[in-house]
Structures are given as structure tokens and as C-alpha cells.
C-alpha positions, 0 to 999 in steps of 0.5 A: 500500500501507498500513498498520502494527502499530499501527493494524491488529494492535489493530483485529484484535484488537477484538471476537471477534478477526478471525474476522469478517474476509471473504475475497476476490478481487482484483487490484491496480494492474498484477497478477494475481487473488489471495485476501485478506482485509479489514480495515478499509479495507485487503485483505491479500494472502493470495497472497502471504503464502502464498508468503511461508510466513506462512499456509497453502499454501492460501491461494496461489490467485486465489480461495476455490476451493481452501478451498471444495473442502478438507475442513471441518477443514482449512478451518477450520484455514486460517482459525485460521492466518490469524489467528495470523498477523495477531495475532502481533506478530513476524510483523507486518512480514512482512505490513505490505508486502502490504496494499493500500488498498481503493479501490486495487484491483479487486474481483472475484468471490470463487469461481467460480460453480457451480450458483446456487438462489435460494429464497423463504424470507420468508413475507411476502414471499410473502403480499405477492406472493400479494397483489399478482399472485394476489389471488383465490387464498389468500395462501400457496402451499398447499406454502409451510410444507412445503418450501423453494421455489426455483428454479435461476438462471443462474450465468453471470450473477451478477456482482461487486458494482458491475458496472453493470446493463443494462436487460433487455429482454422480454415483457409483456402490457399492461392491454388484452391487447397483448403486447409486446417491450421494455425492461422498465417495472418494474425492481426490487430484490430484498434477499437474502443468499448463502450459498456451499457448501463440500464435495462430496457423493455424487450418489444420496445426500440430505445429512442436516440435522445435517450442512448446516453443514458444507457452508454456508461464509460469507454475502454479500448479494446483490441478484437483480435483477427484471424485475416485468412480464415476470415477471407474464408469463412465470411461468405456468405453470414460473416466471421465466426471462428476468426473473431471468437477467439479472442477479444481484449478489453482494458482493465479501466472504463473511463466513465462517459461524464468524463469526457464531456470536454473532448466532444467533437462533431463527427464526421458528416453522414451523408445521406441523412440517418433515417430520424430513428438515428437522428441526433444532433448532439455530437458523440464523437471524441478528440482521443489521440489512439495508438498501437504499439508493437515489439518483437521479443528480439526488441524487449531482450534488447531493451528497446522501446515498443514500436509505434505502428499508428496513430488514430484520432476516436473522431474519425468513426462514421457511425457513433455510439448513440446511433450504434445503441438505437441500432441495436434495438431498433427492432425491439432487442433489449439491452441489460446492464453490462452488454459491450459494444465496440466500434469497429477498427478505427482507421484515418483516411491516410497510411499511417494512421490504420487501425489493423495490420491488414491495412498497414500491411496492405493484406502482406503486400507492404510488409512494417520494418520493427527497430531490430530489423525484423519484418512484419505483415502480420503478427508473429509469436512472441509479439507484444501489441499495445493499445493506447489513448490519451486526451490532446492535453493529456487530461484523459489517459484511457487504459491500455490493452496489452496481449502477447502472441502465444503459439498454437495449443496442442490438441 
């Protein structure tokens, strides 16, 4: 444990307050799962601080699942609590005993995963994917400016940021028309950022736009790992099935909504004009400067930094969270408090700024030169890949997503 009044009560104090802070899951040395909130390089205890009567009653649970499943006022009247807590000097030596050092604990998956949607929501991202796999057919699907376009992942295999990835294995078809079965040849990396839901709503009964908001509860980036060859294979006619189901990585830290009111920028311009179901004219992009980062481990035996691969701004997605949840109950589909939605690879509109290696890469084609000399089209074994996302004034430091490539498992 760490930490006193005078250096993390002026830290919380800095910038728009600690209403940036991100919530967790985490258990320390020899305990059990609890919530807490970060700061800095230090995690507070919110378990404890609940039982100690110091914040709200809600705050006493392993994870964000009983906030999420509270109503929207209480949960915002969760978090101003938490915050006079933590900027009230009297009530500071209550909580100094509860903080931990970050690097001390385990970090654990934030909220219990429901249904998981990972839409497709970058418009260049979608030309250069038309490009790459559909060359002879128009750079957009003809529905792209319609509708959101997603599908429903596997919930069962998001997993915590720093969890090792195993090489998935599948089909593929060869260039000469062999098909066959093995460790996917073309791992890629997919730069996204989650939103988790809050709230329930009515089975049979559309969620109107104006009220999306309410049910979107904080931001993690997320990483939707991809298999590109069985992908390529598997995808026609109904979509990816076992090149995305391997595996999704998601922070350790959700940055909640309210925080980034400063960084709410108009998106960019859709054209048609969205159907009124998908109508909003409040702005739900963000200014968050995004990145990837990649090492080999020659690079880390070496002691060299990781390699930055792209940079990306939240700005540049098409379709935006609020439309992305009216989408998705449009036909009456509910939602429940901890379903994720993710928003598709974000991609700028010039090299450089990809958010996949196949687009970097150009499906193989424009292989990446890493600092020890060695090449990549894709990723290989014992690669390490590192989301990352901050605020242009660095105010907001979103989570990062960290996942090393592991061979293929036996059997």
C-alpha cells in the first residue's frame, strides 16, 4: 500500500477534478475481487471504503455490476460521492490505508460480460477492406451510410487486458484452391474502443436516440483480435465466426462517459441523412489521440522501446455510439446492464494512421520494418501489441490493452 494527502488529494484535484478517474476490478496480494478506482499509479479500494461508510453502499461489490444495473441518477450520484470523498481533506486518512500500488495487484475484468456487438463504424476502414478482399465490387457496402453494421461476438471470450493470446487455429483456402486446417498465417490487430451499457430496457420496445446516453456508461479500448485468412474464408456468405471468437481484449479501466464531456467533437458528416430513428444532433464523437504499439521479443531482450505502428484520432468513426445503441434495438432487442459494444477498427483516411495490420500491411503486400530489423505483415509469436489513448492535453489517459502472441495449443 501507498500513498498520502499530499501527493494524491492535489493530483485529484488537477484538471476537471477526478471525474476522469476509471473504475475497476481487482484483487490484491492474498484477497478477494473488489471495485476501485485509479489514480495515478495507485487503485483505491472502493470495497472497502464502502464498508468503511466513506462512499456509497454501492460501491461494496467485486465489480461495476451493481452501478451498471442502478438507475442513471443514482449512478451518477455514486460517482459525485466518490469524489467528495477523495477531495475532502478530513476524510483523507480514512482512505490513505486502502490504496494499493498498481503493479501490486491483479487486474481483472471490470463487469461481467453480457451480450458483446462489435460494429464497423470507420468508413475507411471499410473502403480499405472493400479494397483489399472485394476489389471488383464498389468500395462501400451499398447499406454502409444507412445503418450501423455489426455483428454479435462471443462474450465468453473477451478477456482482461494482458491475458496472453493463443494462436487460433482454422480454415483457409490457399492461392491454388487447397483448403486447409491450421494455425492461422495472418494474425492481426484490430484498434477499437468499448463502450459498456448501463440500464435495462423493455424487450418489444426500440430505445429512442435522445435517450442512448443514458444507457452508454464509460469507454475502454479494446483490441478484437483477427484471424485475416480464415476470415477471407469463412465470411461468405453470414460473416466471421471462428476468426473473431477467439479472442477479444478489453482494458482493465472504463473511463466513465461524464468524463469526457470536454473532448466532444462533431463527427464526421453522414451523408445521406440517418433515417430520424438515428437522428441526433448532439455530437458523440471524441478528440482521443489512439495508438498501437508493437515489439518483437528480439526488441524487449534488447531493451528497446515498443514500436509505434499508428496513430488514430476516436473522431474519425462514421457511425457513433448513440446511433450504434438505437441500432441495436431498433427492432425491439433489449439491452441489460453490462452488454459491450465496440466500434469497429478505427482507421484515418491516410497510411499511417490504420487501425489493423491488414491495412498497414496492405493484406502482406507492404510488409512494417520493427527497430531490430525484423519484418512484419502480420503478427508473429512472441509479439507484444499495445493499445493506447490519451486526451490532446493529456487530461484523459484511457487504459491500455496489452496481449502477447502465444503459439498454437496442442490438441
Amino acid at each position: 500500500m501507498a500513498g498520502t494527502a499530499q501527493t494524491w488529494v492535489p493530483e485529484v484535484r488537477q484538471g476537471f477534478g477526478i471525474e476522469h478517474l476509471p473504475y475497476g476490478s481487482f484483487a490484491p496480494p492474498g484477497g478477494d475481487r473488489r471495485l476501485g478506482v485509479r489514480i495515478g499509479d495507485q487503485v483505491l479500494d472502493l470495497r472497502a471504503a464502502a464498508r468503511a461508510r466513506v462512499v456509497p453502499e454501492q460501491c461494496d461489490a467485486p465489480d461495476l455490476g451493481r452501478l451498471l444495473a442502478a438507475a442513471t441518477a443514482q449512478r451518477r450520484d455514486v460517482r459525485a460521492a466518490i469524489v467528495d470523498a477523495l477531495t475532502d481533506e478530513h476524510r483523507v486518512p480514512a482512505l490513505e490505508p486502502l490504496l494499493h500500488d498498481v503493479g501490486e495487484v491483479t487486474l481483472l475484468l471490470p463487469f461481467r460480460v453480457g451480450d458483446y456487438v462489435d460494429f464497423y463504424s470507420a468508413e475507411a476502414h471499410a473502403r480499405n477492406v472493400g479494397a483489399i478482399f472485394r476489389p471488383e465490387q464498389p468500395g462501400l457496402p451499398p447499406n454502409y451510410r444507412h445503418l450501423p453494421i455489426g455483428y454479435h461476438g462471443r462474450s465468453g471470450t473477451v478477456v482482461v487486458s494482458g491475458t496472453q493470446i493463443v494462436r487460433p487455429a482454422g480454415q483457409w483456402r490457399d492461392a491454388d484452391g487447397a483448403v486447409t486446417f491450421g494455425p492461422t498465417r495472418r494474425l492481426d490487430i484490430e484498434l477499437e474502443m468499448g463502450f459498456v451499457l448501463a440500464g435495462a430496457t423493455r424487450h418489444g420496445h426500440p430505445l429512442p436516440i435522445d435517450s442512448a446516453g443514458d444507457h452508454i456508461f464509460g469507454v475502454g479500448l479494446l483490441n478484437d483480435w483477427s484471424a485475416r485468412d480464415i476470415q477471407a474464408w469463412e465470411s461468405r456468405p453470414l460473416g466471421p465466426l471462428l476468426s473473431k471468437s477467439f479472442a477479444t481484449s478489453l482494458a482493465a479501466w472504463i473511463t466513465p462517459i461524464e468524463a469526457l464531456e470536454p473532448y466532444r467533437v462533431p463527427g464526421p458528416e453522414q451523408n445521406p441523412t440517418p433515417l430520424p430513428h438515428l437522428r441526433t444532433t448532439r455530437p458523440w464523437a471524441f478528440d482521443l489521440n489512439l495508438d498501437v504499439r508493437i515489439s518483437s521479443p528480439g526488441m524487449r531482450g534488447a531493451g528497446q522501446a515498443a514500436a509505434v505502428i499508428t496513430t488514430t484520432n476516436h473522431r474519425e468513426l462514421y457511425w457513433n455510439m448513440a446511433q450504434q445503441v438505437a441500432h441495436l434495438t431498433a427492432n425491439g432487442a433489449s439491452i441489460a446492464p453490462g452488454d459491450l459494444c465496440a466500434s469497429g477498427t478505427i482507421s484515418g483516411p491516410e497510411p499511417g494512421t490504420y487501425g489493423s495490420l491488414l491495412e498497414l500491411t496492405w493484406n502482406g503486400e507492404q510488409p512494417i520494418t520493427l527497430p531490430d530489423g525484423s519484418t512484419r505483415t502480420f503478427l508473429d509469436d512472441g509479439d507484444e501489441v499495445v493499445l493506447g489513448g490519451r486526451s490532446p492535453d493529456g487530461v484523459i489517459r484511457l487504459g491500455s490493452v496489452i496481449g502477447s502472441i502465444a503459439a498454437t495449443a496442442d490438441g
